[in-house]
C-alpha positions in Angstrom: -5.7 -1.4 22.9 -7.8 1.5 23.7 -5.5 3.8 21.8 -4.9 2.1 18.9 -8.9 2.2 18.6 -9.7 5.7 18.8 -6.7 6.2 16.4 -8.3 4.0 14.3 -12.0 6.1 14.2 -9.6 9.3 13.7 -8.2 7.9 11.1 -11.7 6.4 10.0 -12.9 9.5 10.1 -10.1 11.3 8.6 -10.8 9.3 5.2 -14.5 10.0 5.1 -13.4 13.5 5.2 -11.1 12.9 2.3 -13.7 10.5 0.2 -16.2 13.0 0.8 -14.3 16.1 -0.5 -12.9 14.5 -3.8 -16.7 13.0 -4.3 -17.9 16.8 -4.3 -14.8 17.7 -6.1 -15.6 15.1 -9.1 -18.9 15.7 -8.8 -19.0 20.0 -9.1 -16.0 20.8 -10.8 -17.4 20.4 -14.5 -20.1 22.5 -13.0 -17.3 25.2 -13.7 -15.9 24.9 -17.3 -19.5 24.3 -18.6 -20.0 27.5 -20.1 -16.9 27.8 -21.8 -17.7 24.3 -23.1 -20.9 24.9 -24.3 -20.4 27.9 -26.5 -17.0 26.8 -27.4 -18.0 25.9 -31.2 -20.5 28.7 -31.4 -20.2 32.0 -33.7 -21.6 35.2 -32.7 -24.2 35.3 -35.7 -26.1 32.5 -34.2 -29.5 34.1 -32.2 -30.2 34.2 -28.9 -33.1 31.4 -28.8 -30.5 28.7 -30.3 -28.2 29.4 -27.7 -30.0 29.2 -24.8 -31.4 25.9 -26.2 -27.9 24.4 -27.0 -27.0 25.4 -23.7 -30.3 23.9 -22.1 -29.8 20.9 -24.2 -25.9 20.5 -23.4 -26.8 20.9 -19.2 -29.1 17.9 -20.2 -26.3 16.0 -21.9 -23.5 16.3 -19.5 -25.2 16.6 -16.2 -29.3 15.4 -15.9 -28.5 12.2 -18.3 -25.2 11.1 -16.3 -27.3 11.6 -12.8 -30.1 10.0 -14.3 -28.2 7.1 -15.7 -26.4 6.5 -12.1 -30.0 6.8 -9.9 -31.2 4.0 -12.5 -27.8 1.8 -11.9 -28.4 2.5 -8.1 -32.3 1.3 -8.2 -30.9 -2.1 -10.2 -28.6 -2.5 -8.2 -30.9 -2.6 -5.2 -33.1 -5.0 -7.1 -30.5 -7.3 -7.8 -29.1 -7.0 -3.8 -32.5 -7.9 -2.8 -32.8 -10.4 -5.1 -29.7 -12.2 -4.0 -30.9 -11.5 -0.5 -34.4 -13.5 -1.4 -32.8 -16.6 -3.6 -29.5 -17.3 -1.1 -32.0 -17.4 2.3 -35.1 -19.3 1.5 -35.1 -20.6 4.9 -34.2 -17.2 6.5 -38.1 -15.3 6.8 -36.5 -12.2 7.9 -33.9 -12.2 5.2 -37.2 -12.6 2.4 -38.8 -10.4 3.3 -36.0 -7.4 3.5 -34.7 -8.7 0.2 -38.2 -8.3 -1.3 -38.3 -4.9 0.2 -34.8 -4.6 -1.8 -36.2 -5.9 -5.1 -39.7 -3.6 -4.4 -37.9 -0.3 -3.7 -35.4 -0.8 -6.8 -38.1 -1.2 -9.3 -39.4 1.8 -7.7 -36.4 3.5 -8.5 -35.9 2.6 -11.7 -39.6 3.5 -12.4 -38.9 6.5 -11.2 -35.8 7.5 -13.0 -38.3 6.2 -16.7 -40.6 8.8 -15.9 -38.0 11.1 -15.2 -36.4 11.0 -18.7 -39.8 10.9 -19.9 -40.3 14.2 -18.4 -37.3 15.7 -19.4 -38.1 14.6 -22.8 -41.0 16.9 -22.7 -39.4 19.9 -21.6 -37.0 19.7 -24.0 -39.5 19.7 -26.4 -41.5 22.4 -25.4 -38.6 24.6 -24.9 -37.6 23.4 -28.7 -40.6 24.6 -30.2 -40.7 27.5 -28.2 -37.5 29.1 -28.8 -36.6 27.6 -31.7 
């Protein structure tokens, strides 16, 4: 028995590894084709203040909204563990009281997230109006 468990938290381990190497993989590897995407429509009479605001705004589209989008689906998704924690063990104290820190820290994040596309908004803006 002993062998077949410490196999087992190899092989445990082992796919962690794995997971957490195509995880980095999906997450950076658009990282690396951006620029060609980005100017890929462009002509070389455009200026230099609309592209570096298409490029600013097309880093916003493909990567700050998609993170942005999966931190808010993370923070309801804590709200909504906690709030199955809370409804399914009335009885359970203990079990209240963690799924209301659930629910507490979700709208947190969520709130969060808001004011982050709220500030985002803003920069945009400015850098709109100041380049172009």
């Amino acid at each position: 028995m002993g062998e077949q468990d410490s196999s087992l938290i190899v092989m445990t381990t082992t796919l962690r590894r794995y997971i957490q190497i195509v995880i980095r993989g999906v997450i950076f590897s658009p990282l690396l084709g951006l620029p060609f995407v980005v100017f890929a429509q462009g002509t070389l009479n455009e200026n230099a203040s609309s592209n570096v605001t298409g490029l600013l705004n097309k880093i916003s589209e493909v990567i700050i909204n998609p993170i942005i989008f999966l931190l808010f689906a993370a923070g309801f998704v804590v709200f909504i563990w906690g709030l199955v924690q809370f409804v399914a063990r009335l009885d359970n104290e203990e079990a209240r009281a963690t799924g209301g820190k659930h629910m507490l820290w979700g709208i947190i994040g969520m709130v969060i997230m808001v004011g982050v596309v709220g500030i985002v908004n803003i920069i945009q803006n400015t850098i709109q109006a100041i380049g172009g």
